[in-house]
C-alpha positions as a Markdown table, in Angstrom:
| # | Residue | x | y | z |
|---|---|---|---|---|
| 1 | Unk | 55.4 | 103.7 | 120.8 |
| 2 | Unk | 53.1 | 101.8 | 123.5 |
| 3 | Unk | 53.6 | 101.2 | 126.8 |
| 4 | Unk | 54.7 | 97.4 | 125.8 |
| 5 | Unk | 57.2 | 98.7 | 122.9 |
| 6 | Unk | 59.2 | 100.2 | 125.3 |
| 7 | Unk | 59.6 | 97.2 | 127.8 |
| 8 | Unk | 60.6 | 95.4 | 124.9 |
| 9 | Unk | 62.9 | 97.6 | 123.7 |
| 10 | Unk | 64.3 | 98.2 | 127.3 |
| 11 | Unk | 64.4 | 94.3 | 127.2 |
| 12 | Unk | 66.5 | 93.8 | 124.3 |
| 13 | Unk | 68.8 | 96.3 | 124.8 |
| 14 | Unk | 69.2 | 95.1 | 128.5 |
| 15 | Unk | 69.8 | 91.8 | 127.5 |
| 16 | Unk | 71.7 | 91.9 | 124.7 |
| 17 | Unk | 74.0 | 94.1 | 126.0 |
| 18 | Unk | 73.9 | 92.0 | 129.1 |
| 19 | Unk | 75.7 | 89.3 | 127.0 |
| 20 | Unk | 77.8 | 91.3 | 124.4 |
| 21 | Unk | 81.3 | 89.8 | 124.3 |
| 22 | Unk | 80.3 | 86.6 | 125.8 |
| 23 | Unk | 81.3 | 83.3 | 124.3 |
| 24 | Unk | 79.4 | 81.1 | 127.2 |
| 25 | Unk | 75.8 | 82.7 | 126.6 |
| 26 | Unk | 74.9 | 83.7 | 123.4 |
| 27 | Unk | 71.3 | 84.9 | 123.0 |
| 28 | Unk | 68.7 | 85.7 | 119.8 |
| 29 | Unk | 65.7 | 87.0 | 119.5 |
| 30 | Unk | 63.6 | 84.4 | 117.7 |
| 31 | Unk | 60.1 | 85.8 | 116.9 |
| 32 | Unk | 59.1 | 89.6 | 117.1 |
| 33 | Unk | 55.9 | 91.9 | 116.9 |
| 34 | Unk | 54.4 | 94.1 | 114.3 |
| 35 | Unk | 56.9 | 97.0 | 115.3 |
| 36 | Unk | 60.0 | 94.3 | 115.1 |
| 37 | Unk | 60.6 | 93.8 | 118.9 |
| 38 | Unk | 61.6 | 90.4 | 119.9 |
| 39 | Unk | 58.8 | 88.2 | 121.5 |
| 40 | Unk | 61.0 | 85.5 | 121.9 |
| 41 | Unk | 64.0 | 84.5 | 122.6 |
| 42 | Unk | 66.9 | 81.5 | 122.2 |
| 43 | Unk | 69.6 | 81.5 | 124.4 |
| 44 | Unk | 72.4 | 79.0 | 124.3 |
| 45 | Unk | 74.1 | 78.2 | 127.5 |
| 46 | Unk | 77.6 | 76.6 | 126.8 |
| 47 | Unk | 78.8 | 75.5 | 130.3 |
| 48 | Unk | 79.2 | 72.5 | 132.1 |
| 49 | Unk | 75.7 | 71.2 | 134.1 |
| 50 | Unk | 74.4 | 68.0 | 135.0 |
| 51 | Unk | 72.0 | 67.0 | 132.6 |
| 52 | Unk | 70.6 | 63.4 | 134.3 |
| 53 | Unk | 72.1 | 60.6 | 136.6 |
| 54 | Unk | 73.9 | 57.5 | 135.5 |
| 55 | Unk | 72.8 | 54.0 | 136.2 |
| 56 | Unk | 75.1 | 54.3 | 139.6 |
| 57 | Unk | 73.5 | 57.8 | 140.3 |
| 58 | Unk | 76.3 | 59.9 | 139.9 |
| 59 | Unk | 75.9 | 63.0 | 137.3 |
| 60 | Unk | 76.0 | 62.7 | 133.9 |
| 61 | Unk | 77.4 | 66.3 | 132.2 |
| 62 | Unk | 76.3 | 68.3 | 129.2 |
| 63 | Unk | 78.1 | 71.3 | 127.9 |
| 64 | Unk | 75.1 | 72.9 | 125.8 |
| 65 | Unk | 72.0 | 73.5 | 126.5 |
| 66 | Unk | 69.0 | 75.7 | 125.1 |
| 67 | Unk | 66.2 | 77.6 | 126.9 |
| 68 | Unk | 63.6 | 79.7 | 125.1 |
| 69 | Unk | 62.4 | 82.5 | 126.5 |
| 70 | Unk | 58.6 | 83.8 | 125.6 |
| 71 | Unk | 56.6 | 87.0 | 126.1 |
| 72 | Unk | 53.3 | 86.8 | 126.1 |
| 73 | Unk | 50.9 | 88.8 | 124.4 |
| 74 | Unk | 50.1 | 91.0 | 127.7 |
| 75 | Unk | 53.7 | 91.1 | 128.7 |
| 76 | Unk | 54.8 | 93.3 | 131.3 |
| 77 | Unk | 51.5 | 93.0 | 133.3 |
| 78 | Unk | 51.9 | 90.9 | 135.8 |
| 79 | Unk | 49.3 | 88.3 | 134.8 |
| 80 | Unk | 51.2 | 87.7 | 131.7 |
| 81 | Unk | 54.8 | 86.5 | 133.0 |
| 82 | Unk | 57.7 | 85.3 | 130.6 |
| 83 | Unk | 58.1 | 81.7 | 130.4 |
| 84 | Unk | 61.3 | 80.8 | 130.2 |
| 85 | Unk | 62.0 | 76.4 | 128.9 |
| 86 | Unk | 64.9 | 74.3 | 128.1 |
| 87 | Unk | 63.8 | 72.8 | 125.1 |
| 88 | Unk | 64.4 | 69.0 | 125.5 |
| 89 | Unk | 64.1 | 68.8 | 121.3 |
| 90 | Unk | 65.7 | 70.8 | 118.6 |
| 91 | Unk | 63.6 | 71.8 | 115.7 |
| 92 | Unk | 64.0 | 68.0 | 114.0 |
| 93 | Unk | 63.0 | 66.3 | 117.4 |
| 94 | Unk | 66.0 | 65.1 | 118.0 |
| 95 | Unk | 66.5 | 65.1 | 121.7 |
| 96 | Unk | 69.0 | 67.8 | 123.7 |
| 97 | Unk | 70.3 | 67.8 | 127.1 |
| 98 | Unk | 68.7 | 69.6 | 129.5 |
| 99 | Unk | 69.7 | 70.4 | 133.4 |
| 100 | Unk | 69.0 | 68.4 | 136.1 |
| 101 | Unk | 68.1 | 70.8 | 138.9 |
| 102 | Unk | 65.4 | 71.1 | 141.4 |
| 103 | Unk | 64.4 | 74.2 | 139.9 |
| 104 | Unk | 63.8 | 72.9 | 136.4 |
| 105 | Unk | 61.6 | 70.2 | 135.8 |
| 106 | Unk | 63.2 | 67.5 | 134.2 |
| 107 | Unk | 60.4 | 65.2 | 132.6 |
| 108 | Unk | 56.6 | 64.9 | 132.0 |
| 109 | Unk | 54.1 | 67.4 | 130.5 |
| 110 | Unk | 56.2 | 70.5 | 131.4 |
| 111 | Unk | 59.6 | 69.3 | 131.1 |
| 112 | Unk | 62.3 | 71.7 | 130.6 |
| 113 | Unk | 59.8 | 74.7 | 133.0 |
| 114 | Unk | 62.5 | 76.9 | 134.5 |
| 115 | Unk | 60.9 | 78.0 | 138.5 |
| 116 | Unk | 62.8 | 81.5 | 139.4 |
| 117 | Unk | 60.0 | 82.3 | 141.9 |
| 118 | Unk | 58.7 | 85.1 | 142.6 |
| 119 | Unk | 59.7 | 88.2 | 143.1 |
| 120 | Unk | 62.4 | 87.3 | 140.1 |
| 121 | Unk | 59.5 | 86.6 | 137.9 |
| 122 | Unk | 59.1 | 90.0 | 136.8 |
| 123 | Unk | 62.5 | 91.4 | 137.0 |
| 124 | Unk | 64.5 | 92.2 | 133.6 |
| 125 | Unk | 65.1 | 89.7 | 131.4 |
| 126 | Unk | 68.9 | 90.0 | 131.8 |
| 127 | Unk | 68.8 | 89.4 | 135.7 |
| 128 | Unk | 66.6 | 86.1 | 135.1 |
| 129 | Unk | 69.1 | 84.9 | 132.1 |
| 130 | Unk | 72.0 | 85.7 | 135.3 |
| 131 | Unk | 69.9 | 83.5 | 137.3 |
| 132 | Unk | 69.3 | 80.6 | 135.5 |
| 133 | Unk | 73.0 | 80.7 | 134.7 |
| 134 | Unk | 73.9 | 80.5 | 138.5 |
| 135 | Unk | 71.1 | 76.8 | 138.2 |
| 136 | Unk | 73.3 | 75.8 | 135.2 |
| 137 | Unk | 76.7 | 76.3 | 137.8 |
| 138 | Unk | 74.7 | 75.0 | 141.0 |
| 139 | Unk | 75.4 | 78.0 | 142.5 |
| 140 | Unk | 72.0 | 78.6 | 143.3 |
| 141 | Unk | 69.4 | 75.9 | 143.8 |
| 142 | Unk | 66.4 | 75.1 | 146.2 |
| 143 | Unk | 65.9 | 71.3 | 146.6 |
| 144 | Unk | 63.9 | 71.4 | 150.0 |
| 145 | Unk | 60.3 | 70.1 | 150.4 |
| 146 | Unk | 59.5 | 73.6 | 151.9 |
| 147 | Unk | 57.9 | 77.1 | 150.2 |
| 148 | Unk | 59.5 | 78.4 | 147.3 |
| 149 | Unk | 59.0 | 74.3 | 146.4 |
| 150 | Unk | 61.3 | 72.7 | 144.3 |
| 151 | Unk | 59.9 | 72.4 | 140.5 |
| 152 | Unk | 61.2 | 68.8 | 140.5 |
| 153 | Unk | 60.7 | 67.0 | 144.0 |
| 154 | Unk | 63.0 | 64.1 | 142.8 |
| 155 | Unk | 65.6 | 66.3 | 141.4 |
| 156 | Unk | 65.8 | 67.8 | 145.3 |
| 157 | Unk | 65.9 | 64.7 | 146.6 |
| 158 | Unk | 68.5 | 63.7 | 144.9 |
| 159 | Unk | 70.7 | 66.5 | 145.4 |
| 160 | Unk | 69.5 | 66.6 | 149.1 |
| 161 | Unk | 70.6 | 62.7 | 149.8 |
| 162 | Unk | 73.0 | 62.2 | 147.1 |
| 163 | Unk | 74.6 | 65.2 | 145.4 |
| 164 | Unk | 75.1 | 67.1 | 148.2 |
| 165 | Unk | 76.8 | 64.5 | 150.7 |
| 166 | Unk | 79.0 | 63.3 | 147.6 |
| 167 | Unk | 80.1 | 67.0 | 146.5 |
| 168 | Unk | 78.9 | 66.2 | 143.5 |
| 169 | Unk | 77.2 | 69.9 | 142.8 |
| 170 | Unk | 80.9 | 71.5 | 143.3 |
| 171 | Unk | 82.4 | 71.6 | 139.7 |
């Protein structure tokens, strides 16, 4: 077994057992190697997040939401980082909610990018899945204009002059 086998392995195991039992995250792997690792992952997120702003600005709510997770060929080294995306289409192209937070870019070229920043970026797995959970709750969020930078600078500015002021990241 290589070197990359067994961070895979250690991976899967770590993650799926992570979530075994829960109803509010359910992950599975997607695409795998020629051994039959997973090299990819879905992972369905069934809680409460914003997912945009309404013509008054207030949030508008989702209760499902999708992110893929990919290992790249050279994962673990660390020039080959997993990417973790919301996917903003299913499989037809129908469009899906995804969150509005300052960590996840919300539209253009790279919408749906998930920032968790270094050092996080080559932790397990099953810590970064944790952490993009605590974005989904707003429990954890970076929205100013300052190093680690926001992945969506109007996302942060919303939260900074409207959300925050208005409670509206408290649910």
């Amino acid at each position: 077994m290589t070197g990359r086998d067994r961070r895979l392995l250690f991976e899967r195991d770590a993650l799926l057992g992570s979530l075994a039992g829960r109803e509010d995250i359910v992950c599975r792997p997607l695409e795998f190697n020629g051994s039959g690792l997973p090299t990819a992952y879905l992972v369905e997120y069934r809680i409460k997040s914003i997912c945009g702003i309404r013509e008054d600005r207030s949030p508008a709510f989702a209760d499902r939401f999708l992110l893929r997770i990919d290992l790249p060929e050279g994962y673990p080294d660390i020039d080959s980082p997993p990417v973790f995306r919301f996917l903003t289409r299913d499989e037809n192209g129908v469009p899906l909610p995804h969150p509005w937070h300052p960590n996840i870019r919300y539209s253009g070229d790279f919408a749906g990018r998930v920032c968790l920043n270094a050092p996080d970026t080559h932790g397990s797995l099953a810590a970064a899945v944790g952490k993009i959970e605590s974005y989904l709750r707003y429990e954890r969020y970076h929205a100013l204009n300052q190093a680690p930078y926001p992945e969506d600078q109007t996302v942060a500015a919303w939260v900074i002059r409207e959300a925050e002021p208005n409670d509206w990241i408290v649910f």
